[in-house]
C-alpha angles and dihedrals in degrees: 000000000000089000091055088051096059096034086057099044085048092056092045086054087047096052095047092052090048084051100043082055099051097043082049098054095046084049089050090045106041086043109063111143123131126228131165111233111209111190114176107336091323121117116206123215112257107273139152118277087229085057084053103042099054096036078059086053107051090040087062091044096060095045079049098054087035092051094050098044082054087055096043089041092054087043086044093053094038079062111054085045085052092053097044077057102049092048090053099054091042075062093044085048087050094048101057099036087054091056102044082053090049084050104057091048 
């Protein structure tokens, strides 16, 4: 079942990313006028503002995806240091548990 599952998320991924393409590439062809985009002082190359527009877009996307997997790695690192921690005082806990029983006997 579990197969299946993940079979059927990655075609659907598949088939987003297949339809992102094509709905880029018809914005790209049926927009192709071309500007000139000026940002302090630079002056871009003429392009089409679809060109633009989705370059925008991907660029976003990756700062996007960069700025999470820092975030995941941080969380990722907080908790293996979590868990060493947790694993040393379970130690600590048998220690002492061990001995109090040592010293009843």
């Amino acid at each position: 079942m579990h197969k299946i599952t993940l079979w059927f998320r990655w075609l659907i991924f598949a088939a987003v990313l297949l339809l992102m393409l094509i709905v880029s590439v018809e914005f790209i062809a049926s927009n192709k006028e071309l500007l000139s985009v000026s940002f302090l002082g630079y002056q871009a190359p003429e392009g089409s503002l679809s060109s633009y527009l989705l370059l925008a877009f991907v660029i976003g996307g990756a700062l996007g995806v960069f700025s999470a997997s820092l975030v995941v790695s941080r969380l990722w690192m907080s908790n293996k240091s979590l868990n060493r921690k947790l694993v040393r005082r379970q130690t600590e806990l048998k220690n002492l548990h061990e001995s109090v029983i040592k010293g009843m006997d």
